[in-house]
C-alpha positions as CSV (number, residue, x, y, z in Angstrom):
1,X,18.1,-9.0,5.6
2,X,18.5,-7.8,2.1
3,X,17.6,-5.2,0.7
4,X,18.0,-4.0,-2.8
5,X,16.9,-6.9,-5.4
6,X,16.6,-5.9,-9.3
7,X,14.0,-8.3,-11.0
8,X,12.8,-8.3,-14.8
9,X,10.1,-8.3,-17.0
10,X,9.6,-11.3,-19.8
11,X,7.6,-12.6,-22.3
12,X,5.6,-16.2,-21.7
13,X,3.2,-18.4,-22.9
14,X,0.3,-16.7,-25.0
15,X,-3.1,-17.1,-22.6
16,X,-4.5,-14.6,-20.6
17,X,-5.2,-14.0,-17.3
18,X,-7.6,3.6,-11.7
19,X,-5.9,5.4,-9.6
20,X,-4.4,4.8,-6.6
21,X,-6.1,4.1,-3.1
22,X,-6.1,2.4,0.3
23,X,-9.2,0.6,-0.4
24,X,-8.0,-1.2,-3.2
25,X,-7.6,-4.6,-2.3
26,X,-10.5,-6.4,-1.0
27,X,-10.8,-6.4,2.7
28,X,-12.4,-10.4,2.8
29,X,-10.5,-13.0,3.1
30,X,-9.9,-15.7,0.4
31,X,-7.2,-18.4,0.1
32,X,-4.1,-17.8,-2.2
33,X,-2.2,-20.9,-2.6
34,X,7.7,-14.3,-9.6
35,X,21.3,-12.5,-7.9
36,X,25.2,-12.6,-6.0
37,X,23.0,-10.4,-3.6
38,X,23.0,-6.6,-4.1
39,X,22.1,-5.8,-0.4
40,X,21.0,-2.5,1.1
41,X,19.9,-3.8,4.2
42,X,16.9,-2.3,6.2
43,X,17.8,-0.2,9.3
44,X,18.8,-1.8,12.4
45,X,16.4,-1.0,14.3
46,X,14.1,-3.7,12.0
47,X,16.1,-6.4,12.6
48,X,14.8,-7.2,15.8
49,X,11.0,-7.2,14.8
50,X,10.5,-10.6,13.3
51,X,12.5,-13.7,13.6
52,X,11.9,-13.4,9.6
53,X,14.5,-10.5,9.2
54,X,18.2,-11.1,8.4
55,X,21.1,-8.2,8.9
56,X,23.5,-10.1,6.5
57,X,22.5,-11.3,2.7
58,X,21.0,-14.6,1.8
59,X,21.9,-16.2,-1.3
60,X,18.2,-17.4,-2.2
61,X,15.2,-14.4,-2.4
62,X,11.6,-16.2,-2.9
63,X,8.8,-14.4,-4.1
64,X,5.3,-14.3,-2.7
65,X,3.4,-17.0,-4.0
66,X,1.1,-14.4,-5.6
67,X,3.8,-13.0,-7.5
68,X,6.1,-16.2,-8.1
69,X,6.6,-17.0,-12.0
70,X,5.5,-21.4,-12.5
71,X,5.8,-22.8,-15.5
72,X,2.4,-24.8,-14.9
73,X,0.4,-21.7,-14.4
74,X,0.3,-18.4,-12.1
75,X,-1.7,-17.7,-8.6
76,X,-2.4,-14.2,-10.5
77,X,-4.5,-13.2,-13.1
78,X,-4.2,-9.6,-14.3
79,X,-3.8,-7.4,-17.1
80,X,-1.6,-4.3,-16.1
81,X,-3.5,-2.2,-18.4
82,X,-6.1,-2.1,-16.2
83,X,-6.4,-1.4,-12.4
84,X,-5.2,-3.6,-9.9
85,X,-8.4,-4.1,-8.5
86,X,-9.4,-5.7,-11.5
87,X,-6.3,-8.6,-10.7
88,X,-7.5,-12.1,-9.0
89,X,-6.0,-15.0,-7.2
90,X,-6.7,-18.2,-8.8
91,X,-6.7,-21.7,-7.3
92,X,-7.9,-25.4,-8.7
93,X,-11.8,-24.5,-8.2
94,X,-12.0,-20.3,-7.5
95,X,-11.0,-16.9,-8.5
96,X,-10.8,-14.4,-4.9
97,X,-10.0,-10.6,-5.5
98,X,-6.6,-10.0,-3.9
99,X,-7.9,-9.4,0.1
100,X,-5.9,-6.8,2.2
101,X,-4.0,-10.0,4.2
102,X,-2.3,-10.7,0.8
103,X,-1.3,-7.1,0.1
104,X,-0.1,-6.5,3.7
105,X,2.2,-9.5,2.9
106,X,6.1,-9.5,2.4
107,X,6.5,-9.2,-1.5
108,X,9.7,-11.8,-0.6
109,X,11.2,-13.8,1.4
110,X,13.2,-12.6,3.6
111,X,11.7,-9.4,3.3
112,X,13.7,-6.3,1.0
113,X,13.1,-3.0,1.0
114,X,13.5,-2.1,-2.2
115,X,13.1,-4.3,-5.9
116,X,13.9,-2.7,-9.2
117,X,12.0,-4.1,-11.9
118,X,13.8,-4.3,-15.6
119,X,11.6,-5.2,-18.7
120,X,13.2,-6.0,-22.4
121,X,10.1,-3.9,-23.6
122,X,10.6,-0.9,-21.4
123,X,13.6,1.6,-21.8
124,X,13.4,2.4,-18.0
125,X,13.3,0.5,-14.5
126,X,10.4,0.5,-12.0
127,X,12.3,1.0,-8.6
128,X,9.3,-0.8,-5.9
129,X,9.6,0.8,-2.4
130,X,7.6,0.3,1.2
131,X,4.4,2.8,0.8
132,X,4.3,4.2,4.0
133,X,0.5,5.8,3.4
134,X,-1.0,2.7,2.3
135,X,-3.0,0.3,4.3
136,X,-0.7,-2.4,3.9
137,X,2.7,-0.4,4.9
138,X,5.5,-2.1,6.4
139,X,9.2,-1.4,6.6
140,X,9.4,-3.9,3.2
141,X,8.3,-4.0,-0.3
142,X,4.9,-5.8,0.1
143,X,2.7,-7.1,-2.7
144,X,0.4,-4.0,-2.6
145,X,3.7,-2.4,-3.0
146,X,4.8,-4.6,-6.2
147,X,1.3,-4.3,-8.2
148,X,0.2,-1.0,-7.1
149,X,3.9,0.4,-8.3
150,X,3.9,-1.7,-11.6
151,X,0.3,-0.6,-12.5
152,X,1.2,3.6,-11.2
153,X,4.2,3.2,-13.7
154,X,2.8,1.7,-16.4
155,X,0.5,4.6,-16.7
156,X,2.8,7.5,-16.9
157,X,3.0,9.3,-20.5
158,X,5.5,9.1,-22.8
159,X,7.5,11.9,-24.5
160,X,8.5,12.0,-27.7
161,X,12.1,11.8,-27.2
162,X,11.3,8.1,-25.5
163,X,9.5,7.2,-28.2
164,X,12.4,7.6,-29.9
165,X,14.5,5.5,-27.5
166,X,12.9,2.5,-29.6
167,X,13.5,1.2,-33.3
168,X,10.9,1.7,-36.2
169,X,9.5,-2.3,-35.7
170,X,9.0,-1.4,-31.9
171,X,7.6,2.3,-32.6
172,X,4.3,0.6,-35.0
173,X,3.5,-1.7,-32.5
174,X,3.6,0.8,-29.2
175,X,0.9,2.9,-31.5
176,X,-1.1,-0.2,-31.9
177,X,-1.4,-1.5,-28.3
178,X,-2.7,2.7,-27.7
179,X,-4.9,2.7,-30.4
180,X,-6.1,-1.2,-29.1
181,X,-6.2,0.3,-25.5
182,X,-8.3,3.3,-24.8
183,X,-11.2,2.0,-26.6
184,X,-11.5,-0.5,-24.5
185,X,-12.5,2.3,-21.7
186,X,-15.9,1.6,-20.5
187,X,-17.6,4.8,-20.7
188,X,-17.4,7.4,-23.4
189,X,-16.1,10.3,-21.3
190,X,-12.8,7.7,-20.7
191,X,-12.6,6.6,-24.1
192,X,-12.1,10.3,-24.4
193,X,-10.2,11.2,-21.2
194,X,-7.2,8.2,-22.7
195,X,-7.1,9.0,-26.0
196,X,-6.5,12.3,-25.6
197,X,-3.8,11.5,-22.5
198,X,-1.7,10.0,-25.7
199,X,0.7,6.8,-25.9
200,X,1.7,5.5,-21.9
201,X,4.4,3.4,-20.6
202,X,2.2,0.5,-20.5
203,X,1.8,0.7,-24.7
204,X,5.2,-0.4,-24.9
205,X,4.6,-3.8,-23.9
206,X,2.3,-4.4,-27.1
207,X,0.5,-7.3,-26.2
208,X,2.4,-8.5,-23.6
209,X,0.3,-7.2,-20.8
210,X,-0.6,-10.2,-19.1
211,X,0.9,-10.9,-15.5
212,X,3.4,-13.6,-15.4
213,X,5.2,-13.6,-11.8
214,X,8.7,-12.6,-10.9
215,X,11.1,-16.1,-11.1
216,X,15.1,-15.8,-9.9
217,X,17.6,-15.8,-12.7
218,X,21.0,-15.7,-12.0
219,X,22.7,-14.6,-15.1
220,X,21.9,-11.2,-15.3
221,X,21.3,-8.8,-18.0
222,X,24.3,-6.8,-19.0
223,X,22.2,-5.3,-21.6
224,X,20.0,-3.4,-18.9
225,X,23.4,-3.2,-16.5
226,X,22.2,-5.9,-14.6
227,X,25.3,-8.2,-13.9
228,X,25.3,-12.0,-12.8
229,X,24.1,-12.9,-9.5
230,X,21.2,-10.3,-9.1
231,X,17.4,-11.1,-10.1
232,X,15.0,-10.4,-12.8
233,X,11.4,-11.2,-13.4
234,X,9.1,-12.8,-15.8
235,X,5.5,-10.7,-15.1
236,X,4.3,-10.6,-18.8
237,X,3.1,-12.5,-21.1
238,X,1.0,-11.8,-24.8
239,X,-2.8,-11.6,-24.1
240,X,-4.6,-13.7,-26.8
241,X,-7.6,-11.7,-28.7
């Protein structure tokens, strides 16, 4: 089965869509209807388990349908500046919180164990491994795994030598997606609490906070050291005001 897939971040189309815990998906159920290979392959002693794991690489990874980038719309609706608990799977006639069955589920297909995650915004990757104290664990990356680690990253401060990392242009608008973001807290002890936490990871994407799935794209990003053949993603998109 393979193991080790590298997946980016991307802008889309401009429409929209807390800590931690094991109780953070909700536990009712709801229908839910995003390359060459870089393997690191699981332990043997997986490959038995399911007739869904493969010892040798595959040269086609699918996301989850959750997670999958469409051009005709997404099965997720979230904006990673706020908790995943706040996300939702859409279909023709509902919205459903994301249930426990759907985090417990393989984030791909065959499963991997581990997915680094490179966004054109973001001077660093977001390396997605198995949780093994979460609710959903499994010897893969699950989706819990995927939006729990993008949302725990996203959140992590920024020093002022990263800021620099970024040109002038980029610099003004990382300021205005913090000074957009924490008032937007509900209570006035948060407000607070983020604005005096400072400029986050997640600022850096400016308005492009909206979940957009992970798609497959063979050609790499040499930019990001990301050579042909492995995959990126397209999660984000600009939230309209």
């Amino acid at each position: 089965m393979p193991g080790h897939h590298r997946v980016r971040f991307a802008d889309g189309p401009s429409t929209p869509s807390s800590t931690y815990s094991d109780s953070s998906f909700a536990s009712s159920p709801g229908p839910y209807t995003p390359p060459a290979l870089y393997a690191a392959p699981l332990p043997s002693k997986y490959y038995g388990a399911s007739p869904s794991y493969y010892p040798v690489p595959l040269p086609q990874v699918d996301f989850h349908p959750v997670l999958v980038h469409a051009v005709g719309g997404i099965a997720l609706s979230w904006d990673v500046t706020q908790p995943v608990e706040s996300a939702t799977m859409q279909t023709l006639s509902a919205q459903y919180p994301v249930t426990a069955r759907v985090a417990a589920d393989p984030a791909t297909t065959p499963p991997v164990s581990t997915i680094t995650v490179v966004c054109e915004h973001l001077p660093w990757t977001i390396t997605v491994v198995p949780r093994q104290d979460a609710h959903w664990a499994a010897p893969y990356v699950t989706v819990g795994d995927v939006l729990h680690t993008l949302y725990r990253a996203l959140r992590l401060a920024v020093t002022v030598a990263e800021l620099g990392t970024v040109d002038v242009a980029h610099q003004r608008r990382i300021h205005d997606a913090y000074g957009a973001r924490w008032p937007r807290a509900a209570r006035p002890d948060a407000r607070e609490a983020e604005r005096a936490k400072g400029i986050k990871r997640v600022d850096f994407l400016g308005d492009a906070r909206v979940f957009c799935g992970l798609s497959l794209v063979p050609e790499g990003i040499p930019a990001k050291g990301l050579p042909p053949g492995r995959y990126r993603a397209r999660p984000l998109r600009h939230h309209r005001r």
